[in-house]
C-alpha positions as YAML, in Angstrom:
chain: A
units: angstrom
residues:
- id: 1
  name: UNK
  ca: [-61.58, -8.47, -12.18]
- id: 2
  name: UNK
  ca: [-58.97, -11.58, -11.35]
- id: 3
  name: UNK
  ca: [-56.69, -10.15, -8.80]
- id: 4
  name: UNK
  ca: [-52.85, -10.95, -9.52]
- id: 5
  name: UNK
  ca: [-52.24, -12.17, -6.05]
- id: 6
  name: UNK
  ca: [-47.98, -12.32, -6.66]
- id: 7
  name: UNK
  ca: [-47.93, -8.84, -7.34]
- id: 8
  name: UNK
  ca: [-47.14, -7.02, -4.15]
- id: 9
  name: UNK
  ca: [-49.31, -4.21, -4.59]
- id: 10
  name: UNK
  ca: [-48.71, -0.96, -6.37]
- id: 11
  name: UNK
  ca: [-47.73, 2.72, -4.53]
- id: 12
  name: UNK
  ca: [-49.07, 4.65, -7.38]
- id: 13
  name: UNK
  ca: [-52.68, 3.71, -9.24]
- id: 14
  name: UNK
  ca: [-53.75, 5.25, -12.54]
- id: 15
  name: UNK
  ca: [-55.99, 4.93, -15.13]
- id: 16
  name: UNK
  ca: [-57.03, 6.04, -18.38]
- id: 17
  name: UNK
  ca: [-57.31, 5.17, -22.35]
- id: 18
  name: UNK
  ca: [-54.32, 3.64, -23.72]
- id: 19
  name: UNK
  ca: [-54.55, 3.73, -27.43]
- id: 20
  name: UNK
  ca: [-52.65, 1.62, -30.47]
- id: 21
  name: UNK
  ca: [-50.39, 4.11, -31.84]
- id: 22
  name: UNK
  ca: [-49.39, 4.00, -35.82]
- id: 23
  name: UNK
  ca: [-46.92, 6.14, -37.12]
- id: 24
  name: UNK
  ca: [-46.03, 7.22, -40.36]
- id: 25
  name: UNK
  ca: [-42.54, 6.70, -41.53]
- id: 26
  name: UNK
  ca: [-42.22, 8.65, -44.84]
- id: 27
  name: UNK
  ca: [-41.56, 12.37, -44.11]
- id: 28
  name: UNK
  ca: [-43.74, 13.46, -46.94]
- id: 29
  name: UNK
  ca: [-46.70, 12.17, -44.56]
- id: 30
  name: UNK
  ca: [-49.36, 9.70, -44.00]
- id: 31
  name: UNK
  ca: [-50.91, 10.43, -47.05]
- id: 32
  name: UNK
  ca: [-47.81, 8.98, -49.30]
- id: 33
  name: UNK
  ca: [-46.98, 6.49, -46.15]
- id: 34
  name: UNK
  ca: [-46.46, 2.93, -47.07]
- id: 35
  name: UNK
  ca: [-45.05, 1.86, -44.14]
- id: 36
  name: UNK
  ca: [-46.45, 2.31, -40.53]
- id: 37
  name: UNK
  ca: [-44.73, 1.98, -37.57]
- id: 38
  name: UNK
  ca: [-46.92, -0.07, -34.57]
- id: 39
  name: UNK
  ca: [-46.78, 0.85, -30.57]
- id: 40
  name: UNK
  ca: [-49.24, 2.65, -28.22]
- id: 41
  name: UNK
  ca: [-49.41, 5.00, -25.89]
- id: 42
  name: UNK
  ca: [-51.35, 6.87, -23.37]
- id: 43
  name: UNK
  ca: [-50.87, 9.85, -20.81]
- id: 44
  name: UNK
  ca: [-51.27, 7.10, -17.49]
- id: 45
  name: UNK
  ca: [-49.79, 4.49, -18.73]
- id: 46
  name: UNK
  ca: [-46.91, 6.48, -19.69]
- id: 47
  name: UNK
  ca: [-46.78, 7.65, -16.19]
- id: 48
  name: UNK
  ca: [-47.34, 4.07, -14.66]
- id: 49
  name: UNK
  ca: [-44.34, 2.54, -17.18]
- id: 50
  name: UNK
  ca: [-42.42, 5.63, -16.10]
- id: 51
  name: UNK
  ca: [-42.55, 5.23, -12.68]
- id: 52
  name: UNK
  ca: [-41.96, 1.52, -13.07]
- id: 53
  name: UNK
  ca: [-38.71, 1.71, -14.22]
- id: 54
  name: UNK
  ca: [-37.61, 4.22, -11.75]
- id: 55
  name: UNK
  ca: [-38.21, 1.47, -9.48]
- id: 56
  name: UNK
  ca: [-41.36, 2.03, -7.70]
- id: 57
  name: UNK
  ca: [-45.00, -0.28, -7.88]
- id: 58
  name: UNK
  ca: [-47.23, 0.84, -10.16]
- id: 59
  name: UNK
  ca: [-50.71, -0.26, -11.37]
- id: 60
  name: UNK
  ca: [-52.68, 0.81, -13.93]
- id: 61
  name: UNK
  ca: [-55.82, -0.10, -15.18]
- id: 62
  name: UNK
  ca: [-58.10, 1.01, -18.54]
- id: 63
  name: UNK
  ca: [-60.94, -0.47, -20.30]
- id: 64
  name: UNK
  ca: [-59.49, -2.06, -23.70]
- id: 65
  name: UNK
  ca: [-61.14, -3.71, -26.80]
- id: 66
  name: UNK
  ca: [-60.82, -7.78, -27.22]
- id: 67
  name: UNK
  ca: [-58.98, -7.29, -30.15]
- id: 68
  name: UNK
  ca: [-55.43, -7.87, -31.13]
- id: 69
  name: UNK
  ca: [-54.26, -4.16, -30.25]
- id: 70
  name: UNK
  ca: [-55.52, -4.44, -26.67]
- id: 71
  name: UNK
  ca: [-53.88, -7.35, -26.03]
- id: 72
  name: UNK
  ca: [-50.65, -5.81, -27.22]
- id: 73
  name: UNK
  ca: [-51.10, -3.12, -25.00]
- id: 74
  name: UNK
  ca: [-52.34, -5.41, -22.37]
- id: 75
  name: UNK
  ca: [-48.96, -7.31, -22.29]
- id: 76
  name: UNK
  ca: [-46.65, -4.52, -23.31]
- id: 77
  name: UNK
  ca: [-47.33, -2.58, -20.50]
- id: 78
  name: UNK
  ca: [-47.22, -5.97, -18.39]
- id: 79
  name: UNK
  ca: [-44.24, -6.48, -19.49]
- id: 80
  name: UNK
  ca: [-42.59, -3.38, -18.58]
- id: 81
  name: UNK
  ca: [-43.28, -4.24, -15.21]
- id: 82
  name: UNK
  ca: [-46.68, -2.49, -14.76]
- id: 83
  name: UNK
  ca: [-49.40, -4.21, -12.62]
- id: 84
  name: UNK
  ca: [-52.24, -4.29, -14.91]
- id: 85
  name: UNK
  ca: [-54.65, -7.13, -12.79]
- id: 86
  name: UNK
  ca: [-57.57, -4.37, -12.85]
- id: 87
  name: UNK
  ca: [-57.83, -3.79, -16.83]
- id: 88
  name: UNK
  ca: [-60.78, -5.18, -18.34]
- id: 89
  name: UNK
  ca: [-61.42, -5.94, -21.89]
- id: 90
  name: UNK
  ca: [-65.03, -5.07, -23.70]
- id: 91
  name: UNK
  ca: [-65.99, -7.35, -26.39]
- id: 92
  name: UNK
  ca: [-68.31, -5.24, -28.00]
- id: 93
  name: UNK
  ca: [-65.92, -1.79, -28.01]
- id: 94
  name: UNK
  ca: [-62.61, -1.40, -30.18]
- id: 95
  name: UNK
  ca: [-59.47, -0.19, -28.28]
- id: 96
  name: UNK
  ca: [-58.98, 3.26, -29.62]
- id: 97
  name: UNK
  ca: [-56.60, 4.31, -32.15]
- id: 98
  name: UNK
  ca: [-54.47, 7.68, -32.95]
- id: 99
  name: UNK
  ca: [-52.30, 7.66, -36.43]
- id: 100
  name: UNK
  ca: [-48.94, 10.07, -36.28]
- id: 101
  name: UNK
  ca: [-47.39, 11.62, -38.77]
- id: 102
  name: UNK
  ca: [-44.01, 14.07, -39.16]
- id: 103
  name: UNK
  ca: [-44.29, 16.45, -42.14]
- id: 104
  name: UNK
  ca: [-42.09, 19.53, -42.07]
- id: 105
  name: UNK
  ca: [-40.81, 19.15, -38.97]
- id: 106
  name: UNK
  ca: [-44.32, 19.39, -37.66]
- id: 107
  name: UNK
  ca: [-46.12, 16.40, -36.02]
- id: 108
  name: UNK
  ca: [-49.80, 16.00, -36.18]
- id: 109
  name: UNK
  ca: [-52.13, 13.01, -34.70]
- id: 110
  name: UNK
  ca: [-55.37, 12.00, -36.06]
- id: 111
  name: UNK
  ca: [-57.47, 10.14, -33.34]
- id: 112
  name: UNK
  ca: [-60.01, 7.17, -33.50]
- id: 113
  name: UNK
  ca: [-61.45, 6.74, -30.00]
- id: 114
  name: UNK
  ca: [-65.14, 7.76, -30.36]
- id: 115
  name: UNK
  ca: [-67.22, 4.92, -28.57]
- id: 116
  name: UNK
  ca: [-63.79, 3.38, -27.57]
- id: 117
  name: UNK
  ca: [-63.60, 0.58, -25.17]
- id: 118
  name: UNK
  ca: [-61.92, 2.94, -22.22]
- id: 119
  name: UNK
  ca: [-64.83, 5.75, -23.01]
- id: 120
  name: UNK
  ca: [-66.88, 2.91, -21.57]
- id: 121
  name: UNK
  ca: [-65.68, 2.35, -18.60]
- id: 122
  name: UNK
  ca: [-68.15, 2.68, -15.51]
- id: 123
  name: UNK
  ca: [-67.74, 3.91, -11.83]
- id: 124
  name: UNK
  ca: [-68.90, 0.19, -11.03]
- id: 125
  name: UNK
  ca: [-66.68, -1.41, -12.79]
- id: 126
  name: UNK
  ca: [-63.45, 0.50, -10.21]
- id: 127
  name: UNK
  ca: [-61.77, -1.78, -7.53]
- id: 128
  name: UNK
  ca: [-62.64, 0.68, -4.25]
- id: 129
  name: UNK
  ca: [-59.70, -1.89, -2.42]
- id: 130
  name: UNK
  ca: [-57.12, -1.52, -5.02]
- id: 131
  name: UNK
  ca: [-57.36, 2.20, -4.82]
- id: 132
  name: UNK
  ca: [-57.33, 2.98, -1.64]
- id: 133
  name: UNK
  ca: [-54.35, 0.59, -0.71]
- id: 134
  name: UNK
  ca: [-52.63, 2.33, -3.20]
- id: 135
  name: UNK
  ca: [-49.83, 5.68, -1.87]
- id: 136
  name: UNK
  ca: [-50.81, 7.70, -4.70]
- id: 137
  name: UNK
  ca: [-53.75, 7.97, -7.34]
- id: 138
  name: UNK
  ca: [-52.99, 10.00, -10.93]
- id: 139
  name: UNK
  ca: [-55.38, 11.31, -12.84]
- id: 140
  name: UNK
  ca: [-55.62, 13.13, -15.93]
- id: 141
  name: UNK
  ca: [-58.15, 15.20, -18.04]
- id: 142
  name: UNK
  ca: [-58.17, 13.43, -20.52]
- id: 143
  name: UNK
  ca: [-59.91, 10.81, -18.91]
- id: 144
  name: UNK
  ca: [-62.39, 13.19, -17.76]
- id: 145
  name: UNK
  ca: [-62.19, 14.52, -21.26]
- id: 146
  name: UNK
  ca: [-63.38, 11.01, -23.40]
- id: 147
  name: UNK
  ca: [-67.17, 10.56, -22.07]
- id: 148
  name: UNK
  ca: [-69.67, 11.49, -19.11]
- id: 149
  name: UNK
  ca: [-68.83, 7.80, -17.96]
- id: 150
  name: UNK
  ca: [-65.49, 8.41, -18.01]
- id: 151
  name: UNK
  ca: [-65.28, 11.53, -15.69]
- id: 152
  name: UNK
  ca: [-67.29, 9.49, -13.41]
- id: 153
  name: UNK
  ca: [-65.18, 7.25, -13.12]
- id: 154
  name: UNK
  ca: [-62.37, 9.97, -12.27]
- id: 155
  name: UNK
  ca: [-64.61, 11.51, -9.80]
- id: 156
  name: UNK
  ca: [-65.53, 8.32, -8.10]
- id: 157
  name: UNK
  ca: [-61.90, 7.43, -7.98]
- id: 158
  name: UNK
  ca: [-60.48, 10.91, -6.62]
- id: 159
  name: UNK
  ca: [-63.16, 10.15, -3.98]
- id: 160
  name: UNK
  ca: [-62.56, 7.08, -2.89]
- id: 161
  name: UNK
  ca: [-58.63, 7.93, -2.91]
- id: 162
  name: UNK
  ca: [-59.41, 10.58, -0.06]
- id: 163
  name: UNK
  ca: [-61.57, 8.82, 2.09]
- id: 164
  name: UNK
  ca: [-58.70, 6.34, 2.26]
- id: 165
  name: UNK
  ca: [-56.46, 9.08, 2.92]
- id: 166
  name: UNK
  ca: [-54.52, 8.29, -0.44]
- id: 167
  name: UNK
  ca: [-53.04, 11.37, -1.97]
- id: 168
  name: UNK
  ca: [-54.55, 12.48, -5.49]
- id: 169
  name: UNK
  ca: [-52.47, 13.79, -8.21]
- id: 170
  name: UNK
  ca: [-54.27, 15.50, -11.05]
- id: 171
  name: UNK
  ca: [-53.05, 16.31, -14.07]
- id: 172
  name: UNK
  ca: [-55.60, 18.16, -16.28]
- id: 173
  name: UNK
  ca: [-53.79, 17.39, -19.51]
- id: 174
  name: UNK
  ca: [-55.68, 19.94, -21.43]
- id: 175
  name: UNK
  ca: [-56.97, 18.52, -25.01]
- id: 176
  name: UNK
  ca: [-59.33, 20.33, -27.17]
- id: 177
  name: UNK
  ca: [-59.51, 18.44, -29.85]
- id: 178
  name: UNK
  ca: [-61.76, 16.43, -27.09]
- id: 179
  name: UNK
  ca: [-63.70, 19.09, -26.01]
- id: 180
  name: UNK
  ca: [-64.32, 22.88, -25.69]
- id: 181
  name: UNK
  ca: [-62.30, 25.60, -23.61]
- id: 182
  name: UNK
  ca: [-65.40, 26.63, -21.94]
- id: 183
  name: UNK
  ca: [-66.46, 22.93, -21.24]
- id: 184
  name: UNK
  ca: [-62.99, 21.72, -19.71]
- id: 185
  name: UNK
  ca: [-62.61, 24.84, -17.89]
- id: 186
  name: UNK
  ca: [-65.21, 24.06, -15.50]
- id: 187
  name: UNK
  ca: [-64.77, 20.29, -15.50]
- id: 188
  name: UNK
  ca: [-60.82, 20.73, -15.12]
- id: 189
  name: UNK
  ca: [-60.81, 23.29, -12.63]
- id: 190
  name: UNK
  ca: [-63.68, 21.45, -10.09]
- id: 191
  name: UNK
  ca: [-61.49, 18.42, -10.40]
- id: 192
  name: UNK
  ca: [-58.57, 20.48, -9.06]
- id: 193
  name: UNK
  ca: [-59.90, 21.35, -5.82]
- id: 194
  name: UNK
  ca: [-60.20, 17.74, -5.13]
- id: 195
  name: UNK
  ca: [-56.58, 16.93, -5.88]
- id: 196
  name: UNK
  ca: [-53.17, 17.36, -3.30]
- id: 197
  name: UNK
  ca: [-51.07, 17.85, -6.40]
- id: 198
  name: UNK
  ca: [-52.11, 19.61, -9.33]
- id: 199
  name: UNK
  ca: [-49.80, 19.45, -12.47]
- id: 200
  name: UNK
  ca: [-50.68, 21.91, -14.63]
- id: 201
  name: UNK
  ca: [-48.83, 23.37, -17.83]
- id: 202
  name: UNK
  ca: [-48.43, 27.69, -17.52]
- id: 203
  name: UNK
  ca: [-50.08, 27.54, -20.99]
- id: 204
  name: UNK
  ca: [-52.88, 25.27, -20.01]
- id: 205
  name: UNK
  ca: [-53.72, 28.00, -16.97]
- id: 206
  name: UNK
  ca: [-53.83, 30.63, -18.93]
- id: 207
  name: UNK
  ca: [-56.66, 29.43, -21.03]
- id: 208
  name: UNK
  ca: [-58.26, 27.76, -17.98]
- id: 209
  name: UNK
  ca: [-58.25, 31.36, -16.05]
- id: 210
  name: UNK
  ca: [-58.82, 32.88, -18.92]
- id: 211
  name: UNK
  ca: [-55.98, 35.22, -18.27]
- id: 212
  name: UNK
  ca: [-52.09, 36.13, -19.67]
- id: 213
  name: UNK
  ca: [-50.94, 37.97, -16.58]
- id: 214
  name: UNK
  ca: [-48.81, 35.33, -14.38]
- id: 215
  name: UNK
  ca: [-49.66, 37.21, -11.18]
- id: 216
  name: UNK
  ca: [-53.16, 36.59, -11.12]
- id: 217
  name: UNK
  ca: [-52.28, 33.01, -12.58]
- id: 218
  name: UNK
  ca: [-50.50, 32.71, -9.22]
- id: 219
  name: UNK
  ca: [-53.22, 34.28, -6.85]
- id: 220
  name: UNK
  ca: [-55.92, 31.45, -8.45]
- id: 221
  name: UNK
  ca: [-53.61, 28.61, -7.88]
- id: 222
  name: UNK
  ca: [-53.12, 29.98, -4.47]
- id: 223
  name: UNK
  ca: [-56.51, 29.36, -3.24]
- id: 224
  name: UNK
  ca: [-56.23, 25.64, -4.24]
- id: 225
  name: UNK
  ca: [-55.57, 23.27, -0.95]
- id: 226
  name: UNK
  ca: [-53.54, 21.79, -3.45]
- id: 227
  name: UNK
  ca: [-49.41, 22.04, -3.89]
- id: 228
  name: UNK
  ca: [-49.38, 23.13, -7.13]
- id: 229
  name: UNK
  ca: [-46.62, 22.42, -9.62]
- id: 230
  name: UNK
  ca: [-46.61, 24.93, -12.85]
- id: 231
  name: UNK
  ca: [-44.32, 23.19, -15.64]
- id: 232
  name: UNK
  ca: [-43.52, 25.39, -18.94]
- id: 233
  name: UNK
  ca: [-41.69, 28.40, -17.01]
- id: 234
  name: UNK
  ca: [-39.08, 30.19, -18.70]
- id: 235
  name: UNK
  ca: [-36.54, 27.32, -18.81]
- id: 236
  name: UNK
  ca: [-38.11, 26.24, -15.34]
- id: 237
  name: UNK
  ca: [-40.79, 24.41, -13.20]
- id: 238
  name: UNK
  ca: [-42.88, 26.50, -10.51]
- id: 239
  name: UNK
  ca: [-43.65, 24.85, -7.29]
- id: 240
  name: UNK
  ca: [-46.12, 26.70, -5.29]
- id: 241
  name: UNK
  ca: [-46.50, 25.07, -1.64]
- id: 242
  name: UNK
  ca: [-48.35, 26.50, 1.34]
- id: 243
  name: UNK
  ca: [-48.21, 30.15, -0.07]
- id: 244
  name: UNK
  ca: [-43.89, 29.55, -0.89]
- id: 245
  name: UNK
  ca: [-43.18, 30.10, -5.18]
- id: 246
  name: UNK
  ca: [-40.12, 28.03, -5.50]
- id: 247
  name: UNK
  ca: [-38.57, 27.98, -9.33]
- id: 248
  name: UNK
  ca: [-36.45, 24.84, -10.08]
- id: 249
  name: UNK
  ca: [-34.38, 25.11, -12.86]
- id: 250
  name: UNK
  ca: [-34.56, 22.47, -16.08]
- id: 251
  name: UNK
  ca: [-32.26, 20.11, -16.62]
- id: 252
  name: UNK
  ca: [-30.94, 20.79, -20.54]
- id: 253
  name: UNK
  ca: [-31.27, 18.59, -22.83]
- id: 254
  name: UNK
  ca: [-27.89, 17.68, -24.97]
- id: 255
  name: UNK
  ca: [-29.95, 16.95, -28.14]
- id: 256
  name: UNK
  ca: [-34.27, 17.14, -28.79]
- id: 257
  name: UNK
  ca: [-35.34, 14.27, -30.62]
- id: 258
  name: UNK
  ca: [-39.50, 13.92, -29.66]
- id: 259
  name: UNK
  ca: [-40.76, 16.43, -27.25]
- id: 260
  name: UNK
  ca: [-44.11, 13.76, -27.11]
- id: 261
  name: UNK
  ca: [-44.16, 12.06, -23.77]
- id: 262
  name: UNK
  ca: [-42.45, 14.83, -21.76]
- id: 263
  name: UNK
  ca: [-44.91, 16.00, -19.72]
- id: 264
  name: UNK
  ca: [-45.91, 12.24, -18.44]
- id: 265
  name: UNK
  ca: [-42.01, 11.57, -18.41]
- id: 266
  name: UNK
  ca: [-41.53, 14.70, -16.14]
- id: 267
  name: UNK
  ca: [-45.48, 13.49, -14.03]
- id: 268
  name: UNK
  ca: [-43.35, 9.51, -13.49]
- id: 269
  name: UNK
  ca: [-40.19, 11.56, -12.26]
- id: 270
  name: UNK
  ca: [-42.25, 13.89, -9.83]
- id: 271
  name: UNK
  ca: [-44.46, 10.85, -8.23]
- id: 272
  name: UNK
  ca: [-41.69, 8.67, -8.30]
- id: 273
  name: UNK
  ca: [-39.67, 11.08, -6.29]
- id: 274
  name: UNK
  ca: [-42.53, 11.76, -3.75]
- id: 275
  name: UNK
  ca: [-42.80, 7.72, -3.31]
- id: 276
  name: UNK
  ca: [-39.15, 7.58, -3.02]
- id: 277
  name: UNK
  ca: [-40.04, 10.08, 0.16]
- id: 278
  name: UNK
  ca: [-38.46, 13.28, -1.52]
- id: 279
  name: UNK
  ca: [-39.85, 16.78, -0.95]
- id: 280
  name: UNK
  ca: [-41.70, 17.89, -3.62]
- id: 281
  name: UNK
  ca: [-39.09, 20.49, -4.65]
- id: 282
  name: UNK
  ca: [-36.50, 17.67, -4.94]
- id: 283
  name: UNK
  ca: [-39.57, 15.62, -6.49]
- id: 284
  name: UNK
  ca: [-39.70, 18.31, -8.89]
- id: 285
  name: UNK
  ca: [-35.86, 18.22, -9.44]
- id: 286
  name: UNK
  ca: [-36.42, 14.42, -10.29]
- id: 287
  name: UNK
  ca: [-39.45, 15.01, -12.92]
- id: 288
  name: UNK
  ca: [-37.10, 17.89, -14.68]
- id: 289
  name: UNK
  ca: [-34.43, 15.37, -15.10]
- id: 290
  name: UNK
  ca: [-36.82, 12.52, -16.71]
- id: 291
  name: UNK
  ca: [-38.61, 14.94, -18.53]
- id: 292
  name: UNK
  ca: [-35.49, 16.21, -20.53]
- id: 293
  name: UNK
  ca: [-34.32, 12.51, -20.81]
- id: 294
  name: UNK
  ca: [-37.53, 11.66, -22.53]
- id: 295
  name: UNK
  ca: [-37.12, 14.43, -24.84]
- id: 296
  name: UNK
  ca: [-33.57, 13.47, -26.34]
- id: 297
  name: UNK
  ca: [-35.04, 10.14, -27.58]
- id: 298
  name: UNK
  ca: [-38.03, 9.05, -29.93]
- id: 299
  name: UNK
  ca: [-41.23, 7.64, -28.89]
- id: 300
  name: UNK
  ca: [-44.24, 8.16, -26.34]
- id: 301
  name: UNK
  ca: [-43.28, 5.81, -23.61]
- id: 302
  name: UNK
  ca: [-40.12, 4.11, -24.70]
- id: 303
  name: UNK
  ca: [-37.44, 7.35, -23.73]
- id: 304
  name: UNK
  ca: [-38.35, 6.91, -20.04]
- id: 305
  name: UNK
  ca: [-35.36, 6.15, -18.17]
- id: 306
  name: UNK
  ca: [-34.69, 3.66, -15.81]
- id: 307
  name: UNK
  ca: [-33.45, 4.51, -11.98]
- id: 308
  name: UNK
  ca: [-29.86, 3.63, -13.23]
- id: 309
  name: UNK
  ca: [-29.78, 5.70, -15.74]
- id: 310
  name: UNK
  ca: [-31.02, 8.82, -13.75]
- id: 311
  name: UNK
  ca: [-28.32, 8.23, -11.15]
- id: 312
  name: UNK
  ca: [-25.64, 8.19, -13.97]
- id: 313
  name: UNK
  ca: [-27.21, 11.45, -14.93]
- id: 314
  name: UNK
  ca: [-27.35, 12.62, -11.34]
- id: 315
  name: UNK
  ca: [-23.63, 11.50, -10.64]
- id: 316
  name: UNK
  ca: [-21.84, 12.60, -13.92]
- id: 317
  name: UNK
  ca: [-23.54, 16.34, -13.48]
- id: 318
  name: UNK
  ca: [-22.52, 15.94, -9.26]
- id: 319
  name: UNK
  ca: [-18.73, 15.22, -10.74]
- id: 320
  name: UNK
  ca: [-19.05, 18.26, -13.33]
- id: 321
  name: UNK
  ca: [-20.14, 20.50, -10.34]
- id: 322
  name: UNK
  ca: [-17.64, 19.52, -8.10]
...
């Protein structure tokens, strides 16, 4: 892959499928659609732009289709500030596709990604150098989720990303519209013990531990070397670090627009804040904040807020307090 040698070189390295995104704007549905609305998205590049525009380097790399939608993905998330010198494009793959549609208040996605481009990507084909000059490297499950090649490739790079030292967040992004319970469960929760922060949903551990009672929810994630941050409390995030349950309180939301993207907003606000040298409770506090600025927006990416805009946040609710 051509290296971009004027780019500086990124603190936080993901990867992942990044899909075209079409969404239906008649509220009847897709079927009576006549208009689509054109964008992308994708849980790591989310995270990447996110982090981006808080002001810290991030790379990101994916396997996309020569065709016209990977190049607009290719240079949209280029453009937003994103090192994306790793990405390679397949000539015989399509870039993957997910249609949206909003009927009754209820949003539902319908997903073209079988024998995608990114569910082709190879351990071989990973820069070992780019990695592991990297701070941080994010993962999600999804990745792992799309093809045996592509959890390979997420092994390989959680691998490489400790041998180098590099911290390894994982978040396991549950889907099961991409596989079973019973075959992420033991994919998901392997991949765990290899990560320093683990970003789970309460929901998602639940179904993973197979359990409802939060206590023994706790006493799992306890075992984990991990620090282990819980989103989806009641109206807060848990943050469980070297045996200490810390609860940090949401930020609320003045309006809820698109609740899609909130979870990577929240991911950008938490790594951002760790690169920014935070503690991960204040790194948490960060994530809360761009993950309820995401939510009072539209759109998969395109709600995350710059640095200057959380500080305006951060200063206005300082002034209220005081």
């Amino acid at each position: 892959m051509q290296q971009d040698t004027a780019f500086a070189g990124p603190e936080l390295v993901t990867f992942g499928e990044s899909m075209g995104l079409f969404t239906a704007q008649d509220t009847r549905g897709l079927e009576y659609a006549s208009t689509l609305h054109k964008s992308f998205g994708g849980a790591e590049s989310n995270v990447a732009i996110g982090v981006a525009r808080l002001g810290r380097r991030a790379g990101w790399f994916g396997a996309l289709g020569r065709d016209p939608i990977g190049t607009m993905i290719h240079k949209s998330i280029r453009g937003e500030g994103v090192d994306v010198s790793r990405a390679v494009f397949n000539g015989e793959a399509p870039t993957g596709l997910m249609i949206r549609e909003n009927t009754a208040g209820k949003s539902s996605v319908y997903y073209y990604r079988k024998n995608s481009a990114a569910s082709l990507l190879r351990p071989e084909q990973l820069d070992a150098a780019y990695i592991q000059s990297a701070k941080i490297l994010h993962v999600t499950g999804i990745t792992a989720a799309i093809s045996p090649s592509a959890l390979a490739c997420v092994d390989r790079a959680m691998d490489l990303a400790r041998d180098a030292g590099v911290k390894v967040s994982f978040d396991p992004n549950l889907r099961l519209k991409l596989w079973t319970l019973e075959e992420a469960r033991g994919v998901l929760l392997r991949l765990a013990e290899k990560a320093d922060y683990f970003l789970p949903g309460l929901d998602e551990l639940k179904l993973l531990y197979d359990t409802e009672d939060d206590k023994e929810v706790f006493e799992r994630l306890s075992r984990l070397n991990a620090v282990s941050v819980i989103k989806g409390g009641p109206d807060l995030t848990y943050v469980l670090e070297d045996g200490t349950l810390t609860e940090v309180p949401y930020f609320k939301a003045d309006q809820v627009l698109d609740t899609v993207g909130a979870g990577d907003g929240f991911c950008a606000g938490f790594i951002a804040g760790l690169l920014k040298g935070h503690s991960t409770v204040e790194a948490v506090r960060l994530g809360n904040l761009t993950g309820s600025l995401v939510i009072q927006a539209v759109g998969d990416w395109e709600a995350l807020p710059t640095w200057e805009q959380v500080e305006a946040k951060l200063e206005r609710r300082m002034h209220i307090e005081r």
